[in-house]
N, C-alpha and C positions, 0 to 999 in steps of 0.2 A: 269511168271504170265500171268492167260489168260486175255483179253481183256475185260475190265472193263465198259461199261459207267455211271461212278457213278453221282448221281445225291445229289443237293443240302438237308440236312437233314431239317429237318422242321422246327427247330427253325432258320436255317438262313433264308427262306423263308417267315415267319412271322415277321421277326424284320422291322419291319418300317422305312423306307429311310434309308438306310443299306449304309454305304461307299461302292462304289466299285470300285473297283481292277482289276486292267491288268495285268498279268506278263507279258512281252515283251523277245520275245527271238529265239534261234536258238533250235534242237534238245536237248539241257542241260533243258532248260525250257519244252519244248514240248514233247518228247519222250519215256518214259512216265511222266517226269519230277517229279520222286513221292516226291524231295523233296520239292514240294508244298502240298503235299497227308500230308506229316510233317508238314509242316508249318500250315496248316488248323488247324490241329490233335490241336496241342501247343495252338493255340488262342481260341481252341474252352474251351480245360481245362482249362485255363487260364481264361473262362469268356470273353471272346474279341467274341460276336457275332454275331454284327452289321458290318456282313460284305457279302458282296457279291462277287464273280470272275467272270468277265468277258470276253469275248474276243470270236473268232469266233470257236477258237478246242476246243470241249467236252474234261473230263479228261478221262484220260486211266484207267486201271486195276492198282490198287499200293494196294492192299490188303483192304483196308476198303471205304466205303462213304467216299467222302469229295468232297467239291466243287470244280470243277476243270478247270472250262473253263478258256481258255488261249489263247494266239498269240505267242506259241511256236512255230516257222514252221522251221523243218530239213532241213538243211544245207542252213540258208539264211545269206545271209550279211547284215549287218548294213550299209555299201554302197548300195548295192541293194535294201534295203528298200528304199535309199531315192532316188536313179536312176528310182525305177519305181514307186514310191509318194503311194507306200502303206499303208503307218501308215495312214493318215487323212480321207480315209476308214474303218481302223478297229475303229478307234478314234470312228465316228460319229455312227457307232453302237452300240458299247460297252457304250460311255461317261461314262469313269473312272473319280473317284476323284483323284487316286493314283495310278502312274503306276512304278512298279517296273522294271528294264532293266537288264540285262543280256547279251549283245552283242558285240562281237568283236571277238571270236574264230575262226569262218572261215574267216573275214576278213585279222585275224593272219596267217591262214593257207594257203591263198592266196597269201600273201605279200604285206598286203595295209597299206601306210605308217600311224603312227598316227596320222599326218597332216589330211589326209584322213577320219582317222576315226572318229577324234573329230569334224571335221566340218561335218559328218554325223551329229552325237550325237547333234550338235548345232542346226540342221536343224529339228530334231525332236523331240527336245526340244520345239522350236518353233512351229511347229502343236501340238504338249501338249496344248501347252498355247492356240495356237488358238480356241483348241477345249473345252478350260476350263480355265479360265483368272488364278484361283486360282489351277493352279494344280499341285501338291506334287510327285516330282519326285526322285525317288530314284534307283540309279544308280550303278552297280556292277563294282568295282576295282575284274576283271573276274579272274573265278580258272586256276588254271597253267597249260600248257598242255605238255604230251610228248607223241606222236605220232609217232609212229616207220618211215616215211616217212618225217616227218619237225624235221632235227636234232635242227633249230633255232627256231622253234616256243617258245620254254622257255623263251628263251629271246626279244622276239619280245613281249609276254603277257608284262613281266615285265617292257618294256619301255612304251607300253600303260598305264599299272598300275599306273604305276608311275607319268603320265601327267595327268591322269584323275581329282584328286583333283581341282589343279590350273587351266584348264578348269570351272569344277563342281564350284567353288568361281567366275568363270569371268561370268557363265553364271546365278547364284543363285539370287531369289530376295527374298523380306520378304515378297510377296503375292504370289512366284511360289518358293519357296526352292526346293533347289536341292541337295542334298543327299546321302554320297559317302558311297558306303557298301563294307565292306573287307570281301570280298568271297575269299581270296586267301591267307589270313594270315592263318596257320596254314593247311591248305589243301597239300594232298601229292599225287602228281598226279598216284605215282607209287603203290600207299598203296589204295588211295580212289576214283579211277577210275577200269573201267574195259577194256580199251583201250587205257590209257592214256588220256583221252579226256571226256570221258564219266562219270560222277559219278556212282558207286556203293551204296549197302546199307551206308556202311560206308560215302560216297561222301557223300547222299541227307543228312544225318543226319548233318552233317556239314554247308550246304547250308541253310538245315532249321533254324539252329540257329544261322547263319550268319544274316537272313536277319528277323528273330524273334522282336530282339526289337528297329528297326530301321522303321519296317510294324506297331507293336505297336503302338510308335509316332506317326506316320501320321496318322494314325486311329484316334488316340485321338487328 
């Protein structure tokens, strides 16, 4: 696909105090992450178009308009976001109402324990809020990965996954909900990746409808 900068259609641009929207993430979100290019697509048929996306990367080429700005940036960590205090920068540019998360695969691919991770996650949890008292956080139990070079990354996903919830309830309020999205049930890293790592068409369509009526809610 050649390189795309699509821009927002006109009716989202006309909708008045529009919710908006961060995807937060590493290359899966950002690269050309078209399965936001879906996820737009869904909400626009759907009637859902009081929305805006945010964030400091324009969207790529994924075959049609759609809104696409985002804070996908290739090969970052969810530690390293918070080592060098990134997020509360894109925060005060963008001020999302809703930020969708997607982060821990290179952390995974590093070997950073989920100790480490969730106390990232907790830290930027907290710049959410600060940058928005009431902010709707919704957070990916991440797709599985097999990567010809990390024979354990599979299982290093799955023990994050799996802590994320009870995390997600310690750190959840009823003015800041937090969120848990299963992006990883039903996903097949060998089937719906193109590197094990990466989603394919098959991948985004899966993602999109992972995180389809969980974006809904918080919209509404």
């Amino acid at each position: 696909l050649g390189l795309l900068l699509a821009l927002s259609p006109t009716t989202t641009a006309q909708t008045p105090n529009p919710v908006r929207i961060m995807a937060l993430g590493d290359s899966i979100t950002g690269s050309p992450g078209c399965w936001r290019a879906l996820l737009y697509r869904k909400l626009q048929t759907a009637g859902v178009t009081n929305t805006k996306f945010v964030g400091s990367l324009p969207a790529q080429g994924c075959g049609f308009t759609y809104d696409g700005a985002n804070e996908g940036h290739g090969g970052i960590l969810a530690t390293g976001i918070v080592s060098r205090r990134e997020l509360p920068g894109w925060l005060e540019k963008a001020k999302p109402d809703v930020v969708m998360m997607h982060l821990g695969t290179n952390d995974v691919w590093n070997n950073k324990s989920v100790a480490e991770l969730l106390a990232a996650f907790g830290t930027m949890v907290d710049w959410m809020r600060e940058s928005k008292k009431g902010m709707k956080i919704l957070v990916a139990q991440i797709i599985p990965m097999k990567p010809s070079n990390c024979p354990q990354c599979g299982d290093r996903v799955l023990a994050l996954n799996k802590a994320i919830p009870e995390w997600a309830a310690s750190k959840s309020t009823s003015e800041s909900p937090i969120v848990v999205v299963d992006c990883w049930t039903g996903f097949d890293a060998s089937k719906d990746t193109g590197d094990g790592v990466h989603p394919n068409n098959a991948g985004n369509q899966k993602l999109a409808d992972a995180w389809y009526a969980p974006l809904v809610k918080a919209i509404q």
